[in-house]
DRENLUMFI-747118 format. One record per residue: z, y, x of N, C-alpha, C in turn. Coordinates in steps of 0.05 Angstrom, whole numbers, plus 5000, padded with zeros to 4 digits. Atoms other than C-alpha are relative to their C-alpha. Example, Ala and Ser with C-alpha at 12.3 -4.5 7.8 and 13.67 -1.06 7.14 Angstrom:
DRENLUMFI-747118
+------+------+------+-------+-------+-------+------+------+------+
| n_pz | n_py | n_px | ca_pz | ca_py | ca_px | c_pz | c_py | c_px |
+------+------+------+-------+-------+-------+------+------+------+
| 5000 | 4976 | 5018 |  5156 |  4910 |  5246 | 5000 | 5024 | 5018 |
| 4999 | 4976 | 4984 |  5143 |  4979 |  5273 | 5014 | 5022 | 4985 |
+------+------+------+-------+-------+-------+------+------+------+
end
This chain:
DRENLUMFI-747118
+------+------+------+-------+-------+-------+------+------+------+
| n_pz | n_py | n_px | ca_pz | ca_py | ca_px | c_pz | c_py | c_px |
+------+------+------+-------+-------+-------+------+------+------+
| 4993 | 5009 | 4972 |  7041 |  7113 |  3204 | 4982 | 4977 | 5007 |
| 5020 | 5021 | 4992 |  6993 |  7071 |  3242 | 5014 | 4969 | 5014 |
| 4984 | 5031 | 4993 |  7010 |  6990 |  3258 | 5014 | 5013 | 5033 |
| 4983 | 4996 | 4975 |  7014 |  7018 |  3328 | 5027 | 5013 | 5012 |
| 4977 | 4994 | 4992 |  7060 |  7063 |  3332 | 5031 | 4996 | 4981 |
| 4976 | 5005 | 5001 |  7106 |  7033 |  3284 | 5012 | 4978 | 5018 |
| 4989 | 5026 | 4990 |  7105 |  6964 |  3321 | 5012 | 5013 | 5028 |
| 4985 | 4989 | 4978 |  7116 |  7009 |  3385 | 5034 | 5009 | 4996 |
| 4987 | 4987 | 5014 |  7172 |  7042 |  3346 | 5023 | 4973 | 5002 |
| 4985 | 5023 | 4999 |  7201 |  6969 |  3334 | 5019 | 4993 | 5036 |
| 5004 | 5024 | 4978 |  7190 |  6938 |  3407 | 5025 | 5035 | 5023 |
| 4983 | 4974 | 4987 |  7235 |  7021 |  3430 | 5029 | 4998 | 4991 |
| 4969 | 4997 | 5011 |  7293 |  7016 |  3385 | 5010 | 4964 | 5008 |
| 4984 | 5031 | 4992 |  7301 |  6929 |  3399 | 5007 | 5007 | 5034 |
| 4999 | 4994 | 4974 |  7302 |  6952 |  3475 | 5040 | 5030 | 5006 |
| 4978 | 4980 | 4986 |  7350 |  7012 |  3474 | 5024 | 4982 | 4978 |
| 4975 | 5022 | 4999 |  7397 |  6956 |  3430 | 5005 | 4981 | 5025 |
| 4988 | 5008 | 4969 |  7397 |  6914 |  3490 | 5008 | 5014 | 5016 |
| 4990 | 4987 | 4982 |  7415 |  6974 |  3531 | 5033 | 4999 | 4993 |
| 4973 | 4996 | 5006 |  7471 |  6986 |  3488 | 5018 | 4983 | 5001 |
| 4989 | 5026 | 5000 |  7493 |  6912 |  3474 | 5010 | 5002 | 5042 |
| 4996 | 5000 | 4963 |  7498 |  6918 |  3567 | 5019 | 5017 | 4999 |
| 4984 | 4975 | 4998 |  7526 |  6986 |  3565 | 5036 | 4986 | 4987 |
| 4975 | 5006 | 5014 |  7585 |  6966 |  3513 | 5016 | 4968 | 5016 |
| 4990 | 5028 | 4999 |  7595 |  6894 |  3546 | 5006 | 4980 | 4978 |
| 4991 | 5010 | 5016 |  7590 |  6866 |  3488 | 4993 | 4958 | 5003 |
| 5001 | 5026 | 4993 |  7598 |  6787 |  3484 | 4969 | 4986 | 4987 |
| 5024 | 5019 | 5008 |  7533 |  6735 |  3482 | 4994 | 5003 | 4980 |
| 5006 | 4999 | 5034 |  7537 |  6723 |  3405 | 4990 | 5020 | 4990 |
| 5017 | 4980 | 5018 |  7521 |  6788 |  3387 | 4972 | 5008 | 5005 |
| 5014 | 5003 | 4990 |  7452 |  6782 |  3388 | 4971 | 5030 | 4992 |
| 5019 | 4974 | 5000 |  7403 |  6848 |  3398 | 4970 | 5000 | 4972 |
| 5015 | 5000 | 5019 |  7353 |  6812 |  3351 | 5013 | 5001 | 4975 |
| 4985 | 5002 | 5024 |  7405 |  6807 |  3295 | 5007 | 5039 | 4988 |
| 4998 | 4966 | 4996 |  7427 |  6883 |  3313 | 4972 | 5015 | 4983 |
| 5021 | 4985 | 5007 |  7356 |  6906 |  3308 | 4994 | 4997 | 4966 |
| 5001 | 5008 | 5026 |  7343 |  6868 |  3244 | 5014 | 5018 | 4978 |
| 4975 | 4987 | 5027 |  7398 |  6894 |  3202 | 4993 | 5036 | 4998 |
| 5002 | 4971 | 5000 |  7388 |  6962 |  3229 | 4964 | 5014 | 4986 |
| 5018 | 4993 | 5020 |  7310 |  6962 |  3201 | 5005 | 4991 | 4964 |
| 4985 | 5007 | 5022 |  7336 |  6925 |  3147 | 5007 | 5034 | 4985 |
| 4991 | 4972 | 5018 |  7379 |  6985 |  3126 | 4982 | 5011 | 5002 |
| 5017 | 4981 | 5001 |  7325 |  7035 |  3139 | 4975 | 4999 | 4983 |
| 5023 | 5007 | 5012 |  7266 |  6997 |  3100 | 5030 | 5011 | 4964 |
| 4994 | 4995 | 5025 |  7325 |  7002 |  3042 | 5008 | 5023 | 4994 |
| 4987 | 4971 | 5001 |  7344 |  7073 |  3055 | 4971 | 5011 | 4992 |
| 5029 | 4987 | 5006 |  7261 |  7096 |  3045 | 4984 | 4990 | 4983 |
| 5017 | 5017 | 5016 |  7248 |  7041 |  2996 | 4969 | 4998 | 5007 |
| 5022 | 5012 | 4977 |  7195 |  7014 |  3044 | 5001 | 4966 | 4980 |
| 4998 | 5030 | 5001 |  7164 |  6946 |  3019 | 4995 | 4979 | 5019 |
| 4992 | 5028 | 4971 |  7171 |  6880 |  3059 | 4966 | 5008 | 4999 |
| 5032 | 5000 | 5000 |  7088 |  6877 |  3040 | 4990 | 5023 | 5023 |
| 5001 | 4966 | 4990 |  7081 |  6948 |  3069 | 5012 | 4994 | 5034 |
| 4993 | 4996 | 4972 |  7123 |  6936 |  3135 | 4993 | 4973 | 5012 |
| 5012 | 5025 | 4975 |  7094 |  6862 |  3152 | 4973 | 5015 | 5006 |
| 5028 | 5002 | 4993 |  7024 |  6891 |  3147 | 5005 | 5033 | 5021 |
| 4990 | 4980 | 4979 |  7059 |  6963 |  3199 | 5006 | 4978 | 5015 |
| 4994 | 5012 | 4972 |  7077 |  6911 |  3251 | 4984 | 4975 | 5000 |
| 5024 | 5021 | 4984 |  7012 |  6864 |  3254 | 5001 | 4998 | 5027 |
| 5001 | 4996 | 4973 |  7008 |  6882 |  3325 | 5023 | 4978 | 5009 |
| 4971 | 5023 | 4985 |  7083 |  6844 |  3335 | 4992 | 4968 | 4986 |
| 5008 | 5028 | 5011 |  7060 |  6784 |  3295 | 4978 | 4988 | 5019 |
| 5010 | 5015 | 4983 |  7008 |  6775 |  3346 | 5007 | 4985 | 5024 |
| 4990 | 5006 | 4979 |  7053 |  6770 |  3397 | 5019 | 4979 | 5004 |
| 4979 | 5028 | 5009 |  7093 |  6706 |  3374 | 4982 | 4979 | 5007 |
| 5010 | 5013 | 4980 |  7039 |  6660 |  3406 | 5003 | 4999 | 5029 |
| 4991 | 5007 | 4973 |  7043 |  6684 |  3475 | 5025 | 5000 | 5006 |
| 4980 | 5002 | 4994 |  7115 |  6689 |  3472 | 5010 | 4975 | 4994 |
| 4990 | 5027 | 4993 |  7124 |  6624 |  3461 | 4981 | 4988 | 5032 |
| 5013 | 4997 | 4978 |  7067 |  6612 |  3518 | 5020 | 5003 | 5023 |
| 4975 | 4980 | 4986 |  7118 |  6660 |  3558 | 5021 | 4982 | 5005 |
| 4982 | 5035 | 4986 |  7166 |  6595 |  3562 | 4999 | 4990 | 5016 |
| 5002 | 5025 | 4987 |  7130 |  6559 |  3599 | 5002 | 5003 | 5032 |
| 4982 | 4988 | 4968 |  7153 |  6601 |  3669 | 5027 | 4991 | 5000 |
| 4967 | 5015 | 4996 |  7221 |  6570 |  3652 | 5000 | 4978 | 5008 |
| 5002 | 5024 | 4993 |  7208 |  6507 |  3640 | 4984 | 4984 | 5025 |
| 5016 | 5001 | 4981 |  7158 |  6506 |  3700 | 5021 | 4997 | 5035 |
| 4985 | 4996 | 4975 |  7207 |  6528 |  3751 | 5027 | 4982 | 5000 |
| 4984 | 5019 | 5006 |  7262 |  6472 |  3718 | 4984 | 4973 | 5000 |
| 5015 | 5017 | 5008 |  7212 |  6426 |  3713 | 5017 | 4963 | 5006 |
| 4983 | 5025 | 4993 |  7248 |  6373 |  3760 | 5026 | 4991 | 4987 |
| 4988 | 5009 | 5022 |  7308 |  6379 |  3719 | 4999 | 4988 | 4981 |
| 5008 | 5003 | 5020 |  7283 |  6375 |  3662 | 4986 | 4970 | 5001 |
| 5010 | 5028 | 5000 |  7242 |  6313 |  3677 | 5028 | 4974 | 5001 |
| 4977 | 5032 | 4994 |  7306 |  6274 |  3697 | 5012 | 5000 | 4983 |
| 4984 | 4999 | 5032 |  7335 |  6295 |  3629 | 4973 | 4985 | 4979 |
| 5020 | 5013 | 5026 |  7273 |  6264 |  3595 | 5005 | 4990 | 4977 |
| 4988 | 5022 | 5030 |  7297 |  6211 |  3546 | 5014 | 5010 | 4987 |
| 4987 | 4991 | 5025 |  7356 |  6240 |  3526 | 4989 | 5023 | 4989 |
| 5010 | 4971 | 5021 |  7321 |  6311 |  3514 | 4985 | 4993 | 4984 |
| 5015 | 5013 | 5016 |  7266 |  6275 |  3479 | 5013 | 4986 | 4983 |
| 4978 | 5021 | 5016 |  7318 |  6227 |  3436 | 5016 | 5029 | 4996 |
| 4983 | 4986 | 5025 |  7358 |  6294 |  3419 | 4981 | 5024 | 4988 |
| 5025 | 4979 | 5025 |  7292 |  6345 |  3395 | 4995 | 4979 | 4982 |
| 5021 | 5016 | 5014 |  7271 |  6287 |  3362 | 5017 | 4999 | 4976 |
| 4975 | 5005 | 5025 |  7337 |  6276 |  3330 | 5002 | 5031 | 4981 |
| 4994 | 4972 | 5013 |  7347 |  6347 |  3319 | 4987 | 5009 | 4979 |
| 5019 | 4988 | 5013 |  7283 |  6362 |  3285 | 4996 | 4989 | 4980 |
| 4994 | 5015 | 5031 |  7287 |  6303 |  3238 | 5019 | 5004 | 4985 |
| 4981 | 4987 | 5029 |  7353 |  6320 |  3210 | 5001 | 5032 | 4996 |
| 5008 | 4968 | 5004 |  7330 |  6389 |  3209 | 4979 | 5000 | 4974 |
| 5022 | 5000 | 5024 |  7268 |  6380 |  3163 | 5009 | 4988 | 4979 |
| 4992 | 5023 | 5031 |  7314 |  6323 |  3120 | 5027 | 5025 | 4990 |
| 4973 | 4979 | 5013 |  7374 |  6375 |  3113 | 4996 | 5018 | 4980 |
| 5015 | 4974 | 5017 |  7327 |  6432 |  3084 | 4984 | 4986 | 4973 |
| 5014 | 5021 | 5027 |  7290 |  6381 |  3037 | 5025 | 4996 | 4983 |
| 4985 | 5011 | 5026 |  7361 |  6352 |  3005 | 5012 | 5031 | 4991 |
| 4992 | 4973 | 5011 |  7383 |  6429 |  3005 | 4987 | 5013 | 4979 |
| 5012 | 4988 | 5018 |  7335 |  6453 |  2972 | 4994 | 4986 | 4974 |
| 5001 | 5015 | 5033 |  7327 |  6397 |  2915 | 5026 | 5004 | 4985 |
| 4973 | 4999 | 5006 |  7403 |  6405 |  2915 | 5013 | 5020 | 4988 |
| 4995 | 4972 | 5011 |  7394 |  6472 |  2903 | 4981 | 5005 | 4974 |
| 5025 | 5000 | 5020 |  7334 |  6462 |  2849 | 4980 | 5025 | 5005 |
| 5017 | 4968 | 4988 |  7299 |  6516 |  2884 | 4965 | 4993 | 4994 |
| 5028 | 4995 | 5009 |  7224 |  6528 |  2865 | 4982 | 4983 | 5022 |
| 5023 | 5011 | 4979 |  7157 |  6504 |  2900 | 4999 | 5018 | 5023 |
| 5003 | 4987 | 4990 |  7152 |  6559 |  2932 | 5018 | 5006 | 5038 |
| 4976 | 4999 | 4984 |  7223 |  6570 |  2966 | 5007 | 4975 | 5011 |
| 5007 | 5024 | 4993 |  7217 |  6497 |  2975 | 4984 | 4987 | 5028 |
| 5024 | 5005 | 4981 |  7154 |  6492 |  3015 | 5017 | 5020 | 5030 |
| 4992 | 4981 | 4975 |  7185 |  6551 |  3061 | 5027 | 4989 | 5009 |
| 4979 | 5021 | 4989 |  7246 |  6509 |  3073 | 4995 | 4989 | 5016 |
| 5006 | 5024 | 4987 |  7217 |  6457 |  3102 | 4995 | 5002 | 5029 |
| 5014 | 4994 | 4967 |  7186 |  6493 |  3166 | 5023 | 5020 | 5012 |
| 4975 | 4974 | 4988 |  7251 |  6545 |  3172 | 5014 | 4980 | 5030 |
| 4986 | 5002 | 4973 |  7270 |  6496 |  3223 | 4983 | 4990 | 5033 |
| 5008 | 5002 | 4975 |  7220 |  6512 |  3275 | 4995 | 5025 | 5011 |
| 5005 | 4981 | 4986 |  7202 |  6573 |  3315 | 4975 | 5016 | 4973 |
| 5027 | 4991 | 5017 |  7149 |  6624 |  3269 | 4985 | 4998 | 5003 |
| 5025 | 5013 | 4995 |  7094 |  6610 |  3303 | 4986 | 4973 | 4989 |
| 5016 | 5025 | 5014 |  7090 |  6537 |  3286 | 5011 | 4994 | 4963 |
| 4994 | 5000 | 5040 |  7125 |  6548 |  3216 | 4976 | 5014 | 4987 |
| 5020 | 4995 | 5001 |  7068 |  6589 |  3208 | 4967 | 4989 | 4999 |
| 5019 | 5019 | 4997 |  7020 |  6537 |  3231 | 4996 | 4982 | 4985 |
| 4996 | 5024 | 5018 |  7040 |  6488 |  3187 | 4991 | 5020 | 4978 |
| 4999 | 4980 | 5022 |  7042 |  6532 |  3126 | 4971 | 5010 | 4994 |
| 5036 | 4993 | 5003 |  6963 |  6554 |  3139 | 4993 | 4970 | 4995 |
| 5011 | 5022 | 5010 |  6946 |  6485 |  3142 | 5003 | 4985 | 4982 |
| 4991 | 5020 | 5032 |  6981 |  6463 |  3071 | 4990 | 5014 | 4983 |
| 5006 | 4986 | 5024 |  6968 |  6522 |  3038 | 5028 | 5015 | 4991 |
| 4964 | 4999 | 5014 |  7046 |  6535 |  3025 | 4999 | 5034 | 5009 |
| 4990 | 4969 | 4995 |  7080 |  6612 |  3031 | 5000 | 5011 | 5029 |
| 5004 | 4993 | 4970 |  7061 |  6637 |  3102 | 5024 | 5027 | 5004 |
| 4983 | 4989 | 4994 |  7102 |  6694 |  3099 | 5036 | 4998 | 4995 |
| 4969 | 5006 | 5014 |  7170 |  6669 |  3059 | 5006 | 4983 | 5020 |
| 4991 | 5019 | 4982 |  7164 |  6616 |  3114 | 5012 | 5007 | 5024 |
| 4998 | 4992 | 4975 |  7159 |  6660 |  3175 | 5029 | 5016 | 5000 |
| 4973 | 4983 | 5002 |  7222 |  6704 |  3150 | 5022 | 4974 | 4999 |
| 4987 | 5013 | 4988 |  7261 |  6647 |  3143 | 5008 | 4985 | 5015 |
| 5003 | 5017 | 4969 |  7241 |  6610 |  3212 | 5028 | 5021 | 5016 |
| 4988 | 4980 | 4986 |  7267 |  6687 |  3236 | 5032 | 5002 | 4991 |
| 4966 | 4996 | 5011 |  7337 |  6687 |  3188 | 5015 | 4976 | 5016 |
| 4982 | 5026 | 4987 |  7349 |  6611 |  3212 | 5003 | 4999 | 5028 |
| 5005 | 4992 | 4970 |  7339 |  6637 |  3287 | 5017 | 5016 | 5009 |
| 4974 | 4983 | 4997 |  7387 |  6695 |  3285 | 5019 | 4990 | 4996 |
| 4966 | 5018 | 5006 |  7442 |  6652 |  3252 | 5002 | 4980 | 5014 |
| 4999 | 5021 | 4982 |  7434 |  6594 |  3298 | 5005 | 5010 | 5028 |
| 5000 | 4986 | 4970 |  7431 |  6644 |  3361 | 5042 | 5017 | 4988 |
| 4970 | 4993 | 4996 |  7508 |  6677 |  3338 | 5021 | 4972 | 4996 |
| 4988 | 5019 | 5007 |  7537 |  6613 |  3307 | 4993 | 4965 | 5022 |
| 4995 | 5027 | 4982 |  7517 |  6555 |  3362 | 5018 | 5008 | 5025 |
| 4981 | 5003 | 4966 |  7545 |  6581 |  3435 | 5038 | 4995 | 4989 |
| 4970 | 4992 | 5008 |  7622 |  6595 |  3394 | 5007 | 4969 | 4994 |
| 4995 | 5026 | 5019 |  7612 |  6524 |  3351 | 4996 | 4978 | 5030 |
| 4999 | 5015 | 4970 |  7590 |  6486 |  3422 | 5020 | 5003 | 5019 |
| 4991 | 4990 | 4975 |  7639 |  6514 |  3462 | 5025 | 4992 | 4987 |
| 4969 | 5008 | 5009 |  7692 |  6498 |  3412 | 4998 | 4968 | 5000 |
| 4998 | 5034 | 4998 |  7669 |  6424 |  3414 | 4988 | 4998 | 5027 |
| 5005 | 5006 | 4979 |  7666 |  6427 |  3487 | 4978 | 4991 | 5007 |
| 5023 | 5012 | 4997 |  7599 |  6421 |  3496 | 4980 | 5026 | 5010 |
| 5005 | 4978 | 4989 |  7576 |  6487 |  3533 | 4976 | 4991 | 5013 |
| 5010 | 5005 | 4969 |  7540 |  6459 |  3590 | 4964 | 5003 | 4988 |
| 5021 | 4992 | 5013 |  7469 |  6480 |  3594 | 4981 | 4985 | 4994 |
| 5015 | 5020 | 5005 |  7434 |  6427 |  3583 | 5001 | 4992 | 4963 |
| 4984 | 5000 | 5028 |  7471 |  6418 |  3507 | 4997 | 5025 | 4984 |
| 4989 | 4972 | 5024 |  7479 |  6492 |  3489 | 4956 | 5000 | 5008 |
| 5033 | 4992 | 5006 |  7389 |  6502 |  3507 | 4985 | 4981 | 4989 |
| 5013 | 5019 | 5022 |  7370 |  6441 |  3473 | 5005 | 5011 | 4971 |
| 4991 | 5002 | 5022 |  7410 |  6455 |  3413 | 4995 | 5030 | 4988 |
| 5015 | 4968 | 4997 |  7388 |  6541 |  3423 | 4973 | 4984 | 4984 |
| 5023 | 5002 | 4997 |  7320 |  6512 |  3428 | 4981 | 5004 | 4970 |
| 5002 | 5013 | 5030 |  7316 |  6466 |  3364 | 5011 | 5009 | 4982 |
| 4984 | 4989 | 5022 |  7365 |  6501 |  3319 | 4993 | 5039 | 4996 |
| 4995 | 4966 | 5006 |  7358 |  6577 |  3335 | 4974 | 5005 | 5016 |
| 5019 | 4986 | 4998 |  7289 |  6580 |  3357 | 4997 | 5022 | 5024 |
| 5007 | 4973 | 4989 |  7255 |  6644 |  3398 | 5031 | 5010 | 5008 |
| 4977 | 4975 | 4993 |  7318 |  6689 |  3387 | 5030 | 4981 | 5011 |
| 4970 | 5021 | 4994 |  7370 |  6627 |  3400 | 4995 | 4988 | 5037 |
| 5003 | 5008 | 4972 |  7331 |  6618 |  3473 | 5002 | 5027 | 5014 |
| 4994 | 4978 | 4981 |  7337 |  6692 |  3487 | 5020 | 5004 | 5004 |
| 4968 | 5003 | 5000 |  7406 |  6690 |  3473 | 5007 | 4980 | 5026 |
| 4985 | 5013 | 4974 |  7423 |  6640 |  3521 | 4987 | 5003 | 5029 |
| 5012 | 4996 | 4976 |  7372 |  6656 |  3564 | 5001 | 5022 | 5024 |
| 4992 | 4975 | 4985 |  7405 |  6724 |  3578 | 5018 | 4996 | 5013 |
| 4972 | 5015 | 4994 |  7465 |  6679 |  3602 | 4999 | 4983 | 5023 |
| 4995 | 5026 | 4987 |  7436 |  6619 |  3641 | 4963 | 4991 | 4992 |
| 5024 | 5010 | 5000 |  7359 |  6610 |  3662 | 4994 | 4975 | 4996 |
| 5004 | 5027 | 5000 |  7372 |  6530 |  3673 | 4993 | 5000 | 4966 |
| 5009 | 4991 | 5031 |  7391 |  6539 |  3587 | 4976 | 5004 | 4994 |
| 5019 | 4993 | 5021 |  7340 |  6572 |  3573 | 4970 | 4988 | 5005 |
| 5018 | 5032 | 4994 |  7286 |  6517 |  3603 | 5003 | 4982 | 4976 |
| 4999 | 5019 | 5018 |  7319 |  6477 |  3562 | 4993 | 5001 | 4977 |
| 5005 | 4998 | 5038 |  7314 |  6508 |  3493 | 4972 | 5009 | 4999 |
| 5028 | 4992 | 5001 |  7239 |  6525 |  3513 | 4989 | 4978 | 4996 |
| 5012 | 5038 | 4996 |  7232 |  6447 |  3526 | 5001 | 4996 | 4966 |
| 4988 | 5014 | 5022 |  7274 |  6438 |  3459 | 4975 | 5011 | 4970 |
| 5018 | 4982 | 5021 |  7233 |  6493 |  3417 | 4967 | 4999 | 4997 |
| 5037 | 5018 | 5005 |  7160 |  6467 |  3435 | 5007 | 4976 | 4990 |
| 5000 | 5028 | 5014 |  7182 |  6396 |  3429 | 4995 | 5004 | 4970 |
| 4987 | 5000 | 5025 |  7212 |  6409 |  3361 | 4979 | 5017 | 4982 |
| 5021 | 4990 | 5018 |  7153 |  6452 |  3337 | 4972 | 4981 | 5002 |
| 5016 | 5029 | 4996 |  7101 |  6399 |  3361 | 5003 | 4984 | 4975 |
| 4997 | 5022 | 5012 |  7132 |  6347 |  3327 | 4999 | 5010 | 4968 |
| 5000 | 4985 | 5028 |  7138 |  6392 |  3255 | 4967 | 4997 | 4994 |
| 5022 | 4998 | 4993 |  7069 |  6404 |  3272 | 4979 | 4977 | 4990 |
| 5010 | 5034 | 5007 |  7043 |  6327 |  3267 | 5012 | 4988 | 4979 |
| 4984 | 5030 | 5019 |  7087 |  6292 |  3223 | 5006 | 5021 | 4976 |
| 4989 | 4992 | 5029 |  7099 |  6345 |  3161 | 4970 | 5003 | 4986 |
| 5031 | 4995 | 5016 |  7023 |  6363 |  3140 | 5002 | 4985 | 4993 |
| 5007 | 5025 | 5017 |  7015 |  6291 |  3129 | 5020 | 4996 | 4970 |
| 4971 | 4997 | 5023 |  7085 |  6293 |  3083 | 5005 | 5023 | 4989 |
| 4995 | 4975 | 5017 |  7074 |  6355 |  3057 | 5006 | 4992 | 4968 |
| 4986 | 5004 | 5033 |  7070 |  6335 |  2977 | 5022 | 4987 | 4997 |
| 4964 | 5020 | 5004 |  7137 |  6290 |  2981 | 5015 | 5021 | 5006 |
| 4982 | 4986 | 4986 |  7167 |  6341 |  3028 | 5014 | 5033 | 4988 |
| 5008 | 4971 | 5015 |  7146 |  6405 |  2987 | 5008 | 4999 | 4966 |
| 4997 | 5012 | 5018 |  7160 |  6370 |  2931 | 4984 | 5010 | 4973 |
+------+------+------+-------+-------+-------+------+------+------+
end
């Protein structure tokens, strides 16, 4: 099977889950990228398919994790004025966010005595794949163990923040697309973004910031960080 038409294959069955996810009414949380996941998931283990084998069948979708972050910047563009008058605090909470994001996955993983390897790919799980990716080429560290779990920490942050915000009263979109942005990544701004365009400005604002800043400040701290 050629990259193309499996990645086509991908980009047909994630689409007719969002039909269905519409069709059924099913609530926010359940999120179409999580759906799809699980459902290749099972199928790579029903044909004993290897991970090696199906990253290098969907090259084609791996290219497309640049401009889709790109693809943001029509949100944030058309919020712009918002967004500016939110400056400080949104800047003072990616900032916050992203630091105890990179220190949480560091004491986890020593905490956990986990390897160099699983280690190094820790460290960047808490930015979008693109720039976990970015980082990762420029250390040298696991490019792919990184990008899978940028994508695991993205799905579980897109079902588990709107329920966990909403129960600490804290919905409002300004709160739930910052905290999408920075915490759940790509699939945690489509999620809310299927909800509430202002949102999803936000977690585009929150999810560049927060990959930026990964971006600058971990290369340099890679051997401490990577341990």
């Amino acid at each position: 099977m050629s990259a193309l038409v499996a990645s086509a294959g991908i980009v047909a069955a994630y689409l007719a889950v969002v039909r269905m996810i519409r069709w059924l009414a099913l609530p926010a949380a359940v999120s179409p990228v999580l759906v799809t996941a699980l459902g290749i998931g099972a199928l790579l283990a029903a044909t004993g398919t290897p991970l090696a084998r199906f990253a290098a069948m969907t090259m084609p979708l791996h290219l497309l994790l640049a401009p889709a972050i790109v693809a943001l910047g029509a949100g944030v563009h058309a919020n712009r004025a918002t967004l500016r008058r939110a400056g400080r605090p949104l800047a003072l909470a990616v900032t916050a966010g992203t630091a105890s994001g990179v220190a949480s996955a560091v004491l986890l993983a020593r905490a956990l005595g986990l390897g160099p390897l699983l280690t190094a790919a820790t460290v960047t799980r808490t930015v979008s794949t693109p720039f976990a990716v970015l980082v990762q080429t420029r250390v040298g560290g696991p490019v792919s163990l990184a990008a899978s779990l940028a994508v695991a920490t993205g799905v579980v942050g897109a079902v588990l923040l709107p329920p966990l915000l909403k129960a600490l009263r804290l919905g409002d979109a300004a709160t739930l697309g910052t905290a999408a942005g920075v915490a759940a990544h790509l699939v945690g701004t489509d999620a809310v973004g299927r909800r509430d365009p202002l949102a999803a400005a936000f977690a585009g604002a929150g999810l560049v910031g927060a990959g930026i800043l990964v971006a600058l400040v971990v290369p340099p701290l890679w051997p401490w960080l990577a341990g």
